[in-house]
N, CA and C atoms of all chains as a GROMACS GRO file, in nm:
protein
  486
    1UNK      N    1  -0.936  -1.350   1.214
    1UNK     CA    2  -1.003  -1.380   1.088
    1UNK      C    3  -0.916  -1.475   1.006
    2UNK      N    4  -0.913  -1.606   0.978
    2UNK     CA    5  -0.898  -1.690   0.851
    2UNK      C    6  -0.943  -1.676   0.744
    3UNK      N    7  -0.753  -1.658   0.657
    3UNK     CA    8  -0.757  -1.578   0.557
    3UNK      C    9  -0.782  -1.704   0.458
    4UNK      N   10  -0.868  -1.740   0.369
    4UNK     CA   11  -0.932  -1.798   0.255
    4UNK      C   12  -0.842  -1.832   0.136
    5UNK      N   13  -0.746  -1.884   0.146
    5UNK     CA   14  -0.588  -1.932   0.036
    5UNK      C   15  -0.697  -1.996  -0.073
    6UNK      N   16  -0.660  -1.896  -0.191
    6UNK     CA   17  -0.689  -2.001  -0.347
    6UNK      C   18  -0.549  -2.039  -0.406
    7UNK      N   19  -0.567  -2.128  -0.483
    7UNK     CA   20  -0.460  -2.216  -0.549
    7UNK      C   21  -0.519  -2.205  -0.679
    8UNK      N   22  -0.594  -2.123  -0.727
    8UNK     CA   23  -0.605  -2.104  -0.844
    8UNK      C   24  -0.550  -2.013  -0.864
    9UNK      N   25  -0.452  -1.978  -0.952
    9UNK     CA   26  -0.385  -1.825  -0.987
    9UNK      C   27  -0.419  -1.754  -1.051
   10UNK      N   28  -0.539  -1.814  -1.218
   10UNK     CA   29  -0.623  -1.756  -1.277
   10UNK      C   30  -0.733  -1.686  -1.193
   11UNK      N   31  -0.787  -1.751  -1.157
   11UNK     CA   32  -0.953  -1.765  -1.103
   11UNK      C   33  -0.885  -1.621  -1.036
   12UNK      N   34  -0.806  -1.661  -0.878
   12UNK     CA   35  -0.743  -1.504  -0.817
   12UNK      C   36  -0.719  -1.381  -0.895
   13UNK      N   37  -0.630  -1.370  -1.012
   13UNK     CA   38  -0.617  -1.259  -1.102
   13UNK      C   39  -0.750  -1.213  -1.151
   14UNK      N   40  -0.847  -1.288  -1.162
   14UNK     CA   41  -0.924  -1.279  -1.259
   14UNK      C   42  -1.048  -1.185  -1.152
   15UNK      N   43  -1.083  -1.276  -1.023
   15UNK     CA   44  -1.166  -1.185  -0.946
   15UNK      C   45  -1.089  -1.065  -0.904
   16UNK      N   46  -0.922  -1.049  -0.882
   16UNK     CA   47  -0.866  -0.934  -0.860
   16UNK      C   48  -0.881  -0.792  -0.964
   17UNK      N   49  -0.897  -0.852  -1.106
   17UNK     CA   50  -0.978  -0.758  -1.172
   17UNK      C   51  -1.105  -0.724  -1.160
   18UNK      N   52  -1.157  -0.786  -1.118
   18UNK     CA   53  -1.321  -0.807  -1.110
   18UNK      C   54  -1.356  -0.655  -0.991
   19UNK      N   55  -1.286  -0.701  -0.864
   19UNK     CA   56  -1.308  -0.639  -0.759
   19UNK      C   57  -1.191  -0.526  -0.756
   20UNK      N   58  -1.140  -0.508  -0.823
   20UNK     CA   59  -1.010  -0.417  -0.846
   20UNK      C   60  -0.933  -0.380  -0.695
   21UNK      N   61  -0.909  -0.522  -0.679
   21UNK     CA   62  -0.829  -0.565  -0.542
   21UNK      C   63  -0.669  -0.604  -0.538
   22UNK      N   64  -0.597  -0.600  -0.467
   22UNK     CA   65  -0.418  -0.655  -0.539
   22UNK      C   66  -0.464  -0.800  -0.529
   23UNK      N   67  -0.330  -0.858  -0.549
   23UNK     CA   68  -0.312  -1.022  -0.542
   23UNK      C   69  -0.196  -1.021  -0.451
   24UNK      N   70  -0.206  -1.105  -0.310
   24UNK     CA   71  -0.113  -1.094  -0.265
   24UNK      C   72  -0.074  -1.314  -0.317
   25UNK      N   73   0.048  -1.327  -0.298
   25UNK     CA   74   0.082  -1.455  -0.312
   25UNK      C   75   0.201  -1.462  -0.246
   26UNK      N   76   0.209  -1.609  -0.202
   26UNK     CA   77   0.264  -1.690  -0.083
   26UNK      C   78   0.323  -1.779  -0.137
   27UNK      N   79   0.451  -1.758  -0.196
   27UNK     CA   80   0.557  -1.899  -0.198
   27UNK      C   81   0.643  -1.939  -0.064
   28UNK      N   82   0.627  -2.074  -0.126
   28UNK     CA   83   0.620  -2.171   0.021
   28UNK      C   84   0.692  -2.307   0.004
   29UNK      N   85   0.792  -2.332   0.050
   29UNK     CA   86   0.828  -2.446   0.027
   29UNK      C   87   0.814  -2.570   0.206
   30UNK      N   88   0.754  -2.495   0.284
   30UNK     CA   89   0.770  -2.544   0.401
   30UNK      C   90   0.696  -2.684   0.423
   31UNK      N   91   0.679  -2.737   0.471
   31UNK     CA   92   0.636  -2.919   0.512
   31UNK      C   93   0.486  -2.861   0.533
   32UNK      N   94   0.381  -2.898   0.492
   32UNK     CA   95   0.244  -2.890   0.518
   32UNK      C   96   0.212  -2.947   0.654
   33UNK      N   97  -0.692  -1.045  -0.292
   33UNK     CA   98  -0.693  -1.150  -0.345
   33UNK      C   99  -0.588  -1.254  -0.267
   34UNK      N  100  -0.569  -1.338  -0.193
   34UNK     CA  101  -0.503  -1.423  -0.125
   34UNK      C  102  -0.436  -1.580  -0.217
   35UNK      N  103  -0.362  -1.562  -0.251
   35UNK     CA  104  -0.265  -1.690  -0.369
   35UNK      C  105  -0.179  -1.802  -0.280
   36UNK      N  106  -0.175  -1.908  -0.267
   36UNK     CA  107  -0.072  -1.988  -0.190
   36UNK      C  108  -0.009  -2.026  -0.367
   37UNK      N  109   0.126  -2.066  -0.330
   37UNK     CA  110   0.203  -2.124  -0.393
   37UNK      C  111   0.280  -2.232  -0.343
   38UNK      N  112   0.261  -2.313  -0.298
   38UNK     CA  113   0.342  -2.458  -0.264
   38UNK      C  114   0.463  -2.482  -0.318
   39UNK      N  115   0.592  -2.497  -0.332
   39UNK     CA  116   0.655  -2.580  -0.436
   39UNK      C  117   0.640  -2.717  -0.496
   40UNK      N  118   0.612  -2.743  -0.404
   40UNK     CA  119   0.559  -2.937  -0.426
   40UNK      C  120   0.466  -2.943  -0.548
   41UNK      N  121   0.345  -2.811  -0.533
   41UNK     CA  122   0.175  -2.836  -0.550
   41UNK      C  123   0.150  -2.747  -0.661
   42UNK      N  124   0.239  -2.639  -0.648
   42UNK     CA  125   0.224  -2.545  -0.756
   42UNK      C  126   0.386  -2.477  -0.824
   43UNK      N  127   0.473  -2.588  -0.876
   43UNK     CA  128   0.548  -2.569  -0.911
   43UNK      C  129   0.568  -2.435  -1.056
   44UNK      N  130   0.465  -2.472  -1.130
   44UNK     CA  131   0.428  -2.359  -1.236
   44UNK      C  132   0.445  -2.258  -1.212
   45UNK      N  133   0.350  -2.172  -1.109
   45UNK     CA  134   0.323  -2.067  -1.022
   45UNK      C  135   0.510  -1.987  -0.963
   46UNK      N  136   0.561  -2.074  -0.979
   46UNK     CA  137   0.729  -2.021  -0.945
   46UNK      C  138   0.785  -2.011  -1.074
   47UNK      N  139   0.770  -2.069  -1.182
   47UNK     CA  140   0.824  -2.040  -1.292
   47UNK      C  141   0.741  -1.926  -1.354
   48UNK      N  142   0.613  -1.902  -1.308
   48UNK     CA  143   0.515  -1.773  -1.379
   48UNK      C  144   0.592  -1.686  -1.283
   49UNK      N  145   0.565  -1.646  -1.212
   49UNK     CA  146   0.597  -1.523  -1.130
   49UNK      C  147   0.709  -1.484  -1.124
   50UNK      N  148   0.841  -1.580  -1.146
   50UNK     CA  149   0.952  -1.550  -1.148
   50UNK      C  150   1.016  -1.585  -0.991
   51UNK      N  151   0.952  -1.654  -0.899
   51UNK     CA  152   1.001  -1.668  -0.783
   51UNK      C  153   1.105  -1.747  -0.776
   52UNK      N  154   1.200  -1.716  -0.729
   52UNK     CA  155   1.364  -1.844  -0.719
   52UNK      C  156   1.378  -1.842  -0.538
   53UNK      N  157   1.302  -1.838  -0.443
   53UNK     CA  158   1.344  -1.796  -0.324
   53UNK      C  159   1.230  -1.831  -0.211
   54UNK      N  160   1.251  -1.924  -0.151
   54UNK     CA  161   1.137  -1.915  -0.048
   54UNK      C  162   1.205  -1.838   0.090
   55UNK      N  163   1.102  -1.860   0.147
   55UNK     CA  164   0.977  -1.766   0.164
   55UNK      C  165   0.968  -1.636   0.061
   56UNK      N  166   0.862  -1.639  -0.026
   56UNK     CA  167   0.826  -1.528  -0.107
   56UNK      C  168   0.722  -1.439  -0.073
   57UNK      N  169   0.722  -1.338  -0.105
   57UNK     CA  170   0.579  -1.294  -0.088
   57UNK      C  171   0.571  -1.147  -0.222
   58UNK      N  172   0.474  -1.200  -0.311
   58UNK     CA  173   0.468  -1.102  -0.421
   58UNK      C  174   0.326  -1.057  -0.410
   59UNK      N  175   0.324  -0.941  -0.422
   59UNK     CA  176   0.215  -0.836  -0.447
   59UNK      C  177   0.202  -0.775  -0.606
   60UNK      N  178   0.101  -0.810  -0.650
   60UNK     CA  179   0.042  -0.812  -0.785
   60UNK      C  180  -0.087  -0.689  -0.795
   61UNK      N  181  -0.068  -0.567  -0.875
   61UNK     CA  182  -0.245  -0.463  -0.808
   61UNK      C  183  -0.325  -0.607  -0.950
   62UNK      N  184  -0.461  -0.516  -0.934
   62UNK     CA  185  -0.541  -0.561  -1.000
   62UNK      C  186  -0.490  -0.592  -1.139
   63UNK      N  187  -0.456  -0.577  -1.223
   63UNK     CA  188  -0.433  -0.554  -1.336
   63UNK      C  189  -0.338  -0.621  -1.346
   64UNK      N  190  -0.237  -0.699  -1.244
   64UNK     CA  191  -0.160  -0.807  -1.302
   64UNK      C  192  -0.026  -0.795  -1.303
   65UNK      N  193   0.030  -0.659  -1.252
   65UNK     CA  194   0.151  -0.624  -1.283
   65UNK      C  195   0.195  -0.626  -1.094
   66UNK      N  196   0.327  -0.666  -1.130
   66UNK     CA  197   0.376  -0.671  -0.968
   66UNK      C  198   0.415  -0.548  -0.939
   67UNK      N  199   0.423  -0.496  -0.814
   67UNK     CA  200   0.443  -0.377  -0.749
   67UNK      C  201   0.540  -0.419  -0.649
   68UNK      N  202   0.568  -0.549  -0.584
   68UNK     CA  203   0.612  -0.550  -0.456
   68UNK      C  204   0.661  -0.687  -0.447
   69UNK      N  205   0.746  -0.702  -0.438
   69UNK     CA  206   0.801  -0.857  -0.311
   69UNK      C  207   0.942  -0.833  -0.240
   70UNK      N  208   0.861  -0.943  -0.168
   70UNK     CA  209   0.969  -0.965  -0.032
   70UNK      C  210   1.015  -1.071  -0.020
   71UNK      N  211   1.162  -1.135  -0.007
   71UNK     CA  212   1.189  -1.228  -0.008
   71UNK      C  213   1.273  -1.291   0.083
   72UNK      N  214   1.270  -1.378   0.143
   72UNK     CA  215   1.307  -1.449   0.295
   72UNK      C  216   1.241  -1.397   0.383
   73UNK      N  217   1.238  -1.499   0.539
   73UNK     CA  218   1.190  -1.510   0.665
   73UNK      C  219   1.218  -1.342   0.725
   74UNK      N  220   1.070  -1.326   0.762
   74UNK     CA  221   1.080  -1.213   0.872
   74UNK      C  222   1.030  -1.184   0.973
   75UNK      N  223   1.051  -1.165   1.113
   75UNK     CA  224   0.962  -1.179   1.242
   75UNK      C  225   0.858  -1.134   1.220
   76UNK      N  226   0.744  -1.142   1.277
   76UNK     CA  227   0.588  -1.129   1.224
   76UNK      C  228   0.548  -0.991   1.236
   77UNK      N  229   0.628  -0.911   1.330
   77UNK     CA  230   0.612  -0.747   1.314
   77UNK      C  231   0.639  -0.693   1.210
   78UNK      N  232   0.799  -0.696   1.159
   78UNK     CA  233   0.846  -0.681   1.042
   78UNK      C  234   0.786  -0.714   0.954
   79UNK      N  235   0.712  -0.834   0.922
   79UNK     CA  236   0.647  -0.902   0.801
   79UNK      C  237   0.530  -0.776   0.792
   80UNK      N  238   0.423  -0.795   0.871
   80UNK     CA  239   0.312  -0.717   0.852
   80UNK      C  240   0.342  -0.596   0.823
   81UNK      N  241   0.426  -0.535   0.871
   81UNK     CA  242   0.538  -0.389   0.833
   81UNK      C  243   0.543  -0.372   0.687
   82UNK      N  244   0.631  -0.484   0.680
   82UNK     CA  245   0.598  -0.488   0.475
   82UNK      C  246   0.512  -0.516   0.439
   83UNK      N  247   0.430  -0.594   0.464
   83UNK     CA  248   0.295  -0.634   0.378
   83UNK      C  249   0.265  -0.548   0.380
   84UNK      N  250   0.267  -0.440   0.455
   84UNK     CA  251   0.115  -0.241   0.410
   84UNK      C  252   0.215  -0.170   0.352
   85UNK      N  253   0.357  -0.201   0.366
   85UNK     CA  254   0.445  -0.109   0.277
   85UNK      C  255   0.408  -0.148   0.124
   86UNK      N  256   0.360  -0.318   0.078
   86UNK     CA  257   0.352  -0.343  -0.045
   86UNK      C  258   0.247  -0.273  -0.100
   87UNK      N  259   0.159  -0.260   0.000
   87UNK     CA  260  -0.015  -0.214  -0.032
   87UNK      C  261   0.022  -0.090  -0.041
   88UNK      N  262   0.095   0.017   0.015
   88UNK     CA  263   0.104   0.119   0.011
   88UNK      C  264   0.184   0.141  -0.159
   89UNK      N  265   0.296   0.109  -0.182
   89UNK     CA  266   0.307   0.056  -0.306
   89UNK      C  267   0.190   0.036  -0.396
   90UNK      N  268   0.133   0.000  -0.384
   90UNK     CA  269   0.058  -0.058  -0.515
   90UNK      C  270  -0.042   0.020  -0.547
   91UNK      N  271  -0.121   0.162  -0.432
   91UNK     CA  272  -0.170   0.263  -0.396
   91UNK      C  273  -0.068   0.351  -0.530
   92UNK      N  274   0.053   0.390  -0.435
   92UNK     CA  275   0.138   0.460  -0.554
   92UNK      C  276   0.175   0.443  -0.590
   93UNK      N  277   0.200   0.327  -0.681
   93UNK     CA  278   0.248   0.320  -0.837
   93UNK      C  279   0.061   0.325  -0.917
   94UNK      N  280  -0.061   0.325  -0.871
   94UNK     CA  281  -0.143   0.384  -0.961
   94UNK      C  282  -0.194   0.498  -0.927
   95UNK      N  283  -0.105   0.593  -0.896
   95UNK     CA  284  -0.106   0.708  -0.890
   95UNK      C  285  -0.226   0.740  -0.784
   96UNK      N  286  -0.260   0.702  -0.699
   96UNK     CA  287  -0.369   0.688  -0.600
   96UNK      C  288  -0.308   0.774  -0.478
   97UNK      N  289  -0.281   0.866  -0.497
   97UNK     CA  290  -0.195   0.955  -0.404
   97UNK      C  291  -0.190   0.947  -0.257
   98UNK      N  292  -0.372   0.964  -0.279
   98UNK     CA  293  -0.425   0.985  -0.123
   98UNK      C  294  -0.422   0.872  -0.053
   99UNK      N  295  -0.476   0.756  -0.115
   99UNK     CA  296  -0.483   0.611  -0.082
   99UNK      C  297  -0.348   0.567  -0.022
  100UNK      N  298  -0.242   0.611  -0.093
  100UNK     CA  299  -0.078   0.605  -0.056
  100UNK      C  300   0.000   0.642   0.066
  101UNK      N  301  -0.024   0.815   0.048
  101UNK     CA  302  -0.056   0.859   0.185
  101UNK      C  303  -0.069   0.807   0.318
  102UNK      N  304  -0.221   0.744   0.290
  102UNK     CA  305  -0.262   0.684   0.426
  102UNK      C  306  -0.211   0.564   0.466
  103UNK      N  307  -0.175   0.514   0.355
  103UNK     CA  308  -0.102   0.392   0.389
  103UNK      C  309   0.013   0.387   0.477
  104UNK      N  310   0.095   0.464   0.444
  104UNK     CA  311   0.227   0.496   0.425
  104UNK      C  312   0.224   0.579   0.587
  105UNK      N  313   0.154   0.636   0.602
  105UNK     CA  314   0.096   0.682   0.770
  105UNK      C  315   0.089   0.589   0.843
  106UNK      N  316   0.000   0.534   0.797
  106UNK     CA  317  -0.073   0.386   0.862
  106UNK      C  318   0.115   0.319   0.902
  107UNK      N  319   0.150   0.267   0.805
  107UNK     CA  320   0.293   0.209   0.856
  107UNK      C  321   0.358   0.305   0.961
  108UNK      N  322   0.396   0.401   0.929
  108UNK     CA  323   0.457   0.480   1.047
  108UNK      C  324   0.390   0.431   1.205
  109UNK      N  325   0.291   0.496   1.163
  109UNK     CA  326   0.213   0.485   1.311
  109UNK      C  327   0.211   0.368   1.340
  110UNK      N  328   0.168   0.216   1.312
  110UNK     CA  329   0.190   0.089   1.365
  110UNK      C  330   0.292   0.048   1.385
  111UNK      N  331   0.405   0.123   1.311
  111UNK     CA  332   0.552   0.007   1.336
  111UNK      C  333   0.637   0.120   1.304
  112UNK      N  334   0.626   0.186   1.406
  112UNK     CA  335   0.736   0.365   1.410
  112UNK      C  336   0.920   0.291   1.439
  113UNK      N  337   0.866   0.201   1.505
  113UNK     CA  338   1.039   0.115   1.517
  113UNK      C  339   1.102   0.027   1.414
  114UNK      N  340   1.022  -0.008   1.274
  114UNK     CA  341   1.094  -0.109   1.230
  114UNK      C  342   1.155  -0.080   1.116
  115UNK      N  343   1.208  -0.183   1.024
  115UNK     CA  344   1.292  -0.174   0.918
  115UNK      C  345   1.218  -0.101   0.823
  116UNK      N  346   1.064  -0.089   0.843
  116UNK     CA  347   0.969  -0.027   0.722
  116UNK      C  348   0.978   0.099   0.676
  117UNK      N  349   0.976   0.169   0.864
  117UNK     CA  350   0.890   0.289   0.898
  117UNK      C  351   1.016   0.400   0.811
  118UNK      N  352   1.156   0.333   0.749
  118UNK     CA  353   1.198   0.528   0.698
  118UNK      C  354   1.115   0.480   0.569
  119UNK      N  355   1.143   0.409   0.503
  119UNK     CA  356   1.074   0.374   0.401
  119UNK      C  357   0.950   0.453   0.381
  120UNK      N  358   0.842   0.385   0.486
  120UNK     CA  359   0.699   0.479   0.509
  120UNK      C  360   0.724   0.640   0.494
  121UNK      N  361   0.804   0.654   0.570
  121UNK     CA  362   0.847   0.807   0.643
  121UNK      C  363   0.880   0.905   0.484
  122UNK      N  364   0.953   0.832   0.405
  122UNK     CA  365   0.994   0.908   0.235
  122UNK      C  366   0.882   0.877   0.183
  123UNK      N  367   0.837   0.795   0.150
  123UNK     CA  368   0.737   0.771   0.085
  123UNK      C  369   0.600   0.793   0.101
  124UNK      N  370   0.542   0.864   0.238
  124UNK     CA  371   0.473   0.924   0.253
  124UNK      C  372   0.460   1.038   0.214
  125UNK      N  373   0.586   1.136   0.263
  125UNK     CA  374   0.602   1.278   0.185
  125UNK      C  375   0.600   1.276   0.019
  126UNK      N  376   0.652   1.182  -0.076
  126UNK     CA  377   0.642   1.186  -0.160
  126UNK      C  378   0.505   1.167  -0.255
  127UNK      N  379   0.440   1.129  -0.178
  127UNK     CA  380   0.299   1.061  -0.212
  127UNK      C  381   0.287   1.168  -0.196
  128UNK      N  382   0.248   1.299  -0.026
  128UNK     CA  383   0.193   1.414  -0.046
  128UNK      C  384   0.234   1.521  -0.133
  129UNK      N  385   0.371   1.492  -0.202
  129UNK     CA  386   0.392   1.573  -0.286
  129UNK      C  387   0.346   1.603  -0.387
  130UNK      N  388   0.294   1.430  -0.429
  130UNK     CA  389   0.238   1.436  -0.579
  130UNK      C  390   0.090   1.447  -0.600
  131UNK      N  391   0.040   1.444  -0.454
  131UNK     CA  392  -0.092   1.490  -0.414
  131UNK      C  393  -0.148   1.646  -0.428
  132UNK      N  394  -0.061   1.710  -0.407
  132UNK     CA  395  -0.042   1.874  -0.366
  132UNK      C  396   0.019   1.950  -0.437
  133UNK      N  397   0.167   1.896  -0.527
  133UNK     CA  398   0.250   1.970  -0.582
  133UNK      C  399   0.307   2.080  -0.500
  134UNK      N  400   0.292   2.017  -0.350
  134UNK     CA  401   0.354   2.147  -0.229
  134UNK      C  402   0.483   2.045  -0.179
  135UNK      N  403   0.580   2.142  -0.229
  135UNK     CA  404   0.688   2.068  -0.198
  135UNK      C  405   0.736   2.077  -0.094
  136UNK      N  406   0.695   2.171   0.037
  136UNK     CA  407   0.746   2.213   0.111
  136UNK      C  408   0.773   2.049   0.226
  137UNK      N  409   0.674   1.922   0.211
  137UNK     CA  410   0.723   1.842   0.271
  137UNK      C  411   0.874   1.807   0.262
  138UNK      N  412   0.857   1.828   0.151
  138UNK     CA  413   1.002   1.734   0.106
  138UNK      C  414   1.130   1.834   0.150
  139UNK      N  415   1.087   1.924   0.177
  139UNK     CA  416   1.190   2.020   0.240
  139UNK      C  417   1.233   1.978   0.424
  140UNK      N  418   1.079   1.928   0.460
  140UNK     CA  419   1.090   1.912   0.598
  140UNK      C  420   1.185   1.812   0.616
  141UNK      N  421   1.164   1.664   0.513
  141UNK     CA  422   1.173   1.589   0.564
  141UNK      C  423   1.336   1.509   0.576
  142UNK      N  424   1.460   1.602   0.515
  142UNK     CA  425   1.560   1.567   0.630
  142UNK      C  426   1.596   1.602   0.758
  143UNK      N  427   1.518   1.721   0.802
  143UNK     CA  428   1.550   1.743   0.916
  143UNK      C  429   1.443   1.597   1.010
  144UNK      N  430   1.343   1.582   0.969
  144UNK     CA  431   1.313   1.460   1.041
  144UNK      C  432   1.364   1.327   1.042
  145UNK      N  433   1.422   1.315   0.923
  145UNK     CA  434   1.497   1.219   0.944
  145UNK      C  435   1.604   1.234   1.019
  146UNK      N  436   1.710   1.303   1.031
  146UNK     CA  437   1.760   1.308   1.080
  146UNK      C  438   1.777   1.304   1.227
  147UNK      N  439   1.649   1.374   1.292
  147UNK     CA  440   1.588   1.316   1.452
  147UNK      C  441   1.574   1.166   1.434
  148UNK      N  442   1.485   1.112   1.390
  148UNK     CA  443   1.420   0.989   1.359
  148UNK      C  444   1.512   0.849   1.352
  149UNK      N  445   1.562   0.907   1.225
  149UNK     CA  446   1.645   0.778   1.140
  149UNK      C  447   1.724   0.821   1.033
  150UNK      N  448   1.827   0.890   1.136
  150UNK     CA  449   1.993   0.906   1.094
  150UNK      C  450   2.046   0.843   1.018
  151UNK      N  451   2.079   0.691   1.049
  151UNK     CA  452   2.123   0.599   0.986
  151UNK      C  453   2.050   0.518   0.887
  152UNK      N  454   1.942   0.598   0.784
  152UNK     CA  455   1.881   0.530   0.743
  152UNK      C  456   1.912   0.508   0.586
  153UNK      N  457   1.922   0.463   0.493
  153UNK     CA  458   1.944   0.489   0.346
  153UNK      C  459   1.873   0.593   0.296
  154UNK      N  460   1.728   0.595   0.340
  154UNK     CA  461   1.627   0.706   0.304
  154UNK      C  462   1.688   0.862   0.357
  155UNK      N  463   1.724   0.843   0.482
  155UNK     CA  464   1.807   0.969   0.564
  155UNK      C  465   1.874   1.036   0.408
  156UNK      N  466   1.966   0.967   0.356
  156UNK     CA  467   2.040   1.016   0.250
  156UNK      C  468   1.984   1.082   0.135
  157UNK      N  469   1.900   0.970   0.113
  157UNK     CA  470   1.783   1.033  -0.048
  157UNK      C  471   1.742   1.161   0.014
  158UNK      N  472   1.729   1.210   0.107
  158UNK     CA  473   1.628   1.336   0.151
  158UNK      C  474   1.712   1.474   0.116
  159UNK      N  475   1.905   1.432   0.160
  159UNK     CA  476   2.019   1.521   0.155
  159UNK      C  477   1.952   1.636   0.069
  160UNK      N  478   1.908   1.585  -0.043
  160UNK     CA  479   1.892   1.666  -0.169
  160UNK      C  480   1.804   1.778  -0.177
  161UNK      N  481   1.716   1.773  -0.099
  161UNK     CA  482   1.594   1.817  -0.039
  161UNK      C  483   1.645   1.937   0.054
  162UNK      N  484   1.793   1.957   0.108
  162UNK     CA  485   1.769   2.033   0.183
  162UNK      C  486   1.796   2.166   0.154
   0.00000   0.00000   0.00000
């Protein structure tokens, strides 16, 4: 399954309240 | 909820969260407050190991006992060998403790550690218990 990455950090927090789900986040400095 | 943070792309996002360290990985519950990170490279067993240790975390710190529990099982049983599982192993009993108010886990659980994972930091926290 391909996991669906947002780059919005609001929008994410915001449906994470919504759906009362965690937030997981991915810092990354690696070469795209 | 799934977040990338880039440094390049989302430089902000490291000054919000407080991240100074790549590879990061922060776990946030609903409500916004962090429960969990992990920081630097880890073989992909280990990684997934922590990632349900964070979830299991974030279960109990909102007092979600049962939810915790299973989590915290769940780790044992998938990854009984890794850096996670004493972690899982205390923190499971403790979850059923606060589930039950039957303390008698917490009585069990240096003698299992001690079979288990002797050398563990958790091994020690249990001493108290016995």
């Amino acid at each position: 399954m391909k996991v669906q990455w947002s780059t919005d950090a609001d929008g994410a927090l915001a449906e994470a309240k919504e759906q009362k789900k965690p937030v997981l986040i991915d810092f990354s400095a690696a070469p795209a | 909820m799934p977040l990338e943070a880039h440094i390049k792309e989302h430089p902000v996002y490291f000054h919000r969260f407080d991240a100074l360290w790549t590879p990061s990985v922060i776990i946030l519950d609903w409500k916004g407050n962090e429960r969990f990170r992990m920081e630097g490279y880890l073989p992909k067993d280990e990684f997934r190991a922590q990632l349900e240790l964070g979830l299991a975390r974030v279960a109990f710190m909102n007092k979600n006992w049962a939810e915790a529990e299973r989590r915290y099982a769940a780790v044992l049983d998938r990854y009984p060998d890794s850096k996670a599982a004493p972690d899982a192993l205390y923190w499971k009993g403790v979850s059923h403790y606060k589930a039950t108010n039957d303390h008698t886990i917490l009585g069990e659980l240096p003698g299992i550690f001690q079979e288990k994972y002797p050398d563990s930091i958790w091994a020690q926290k249990t001493i108290a218990w016995t």
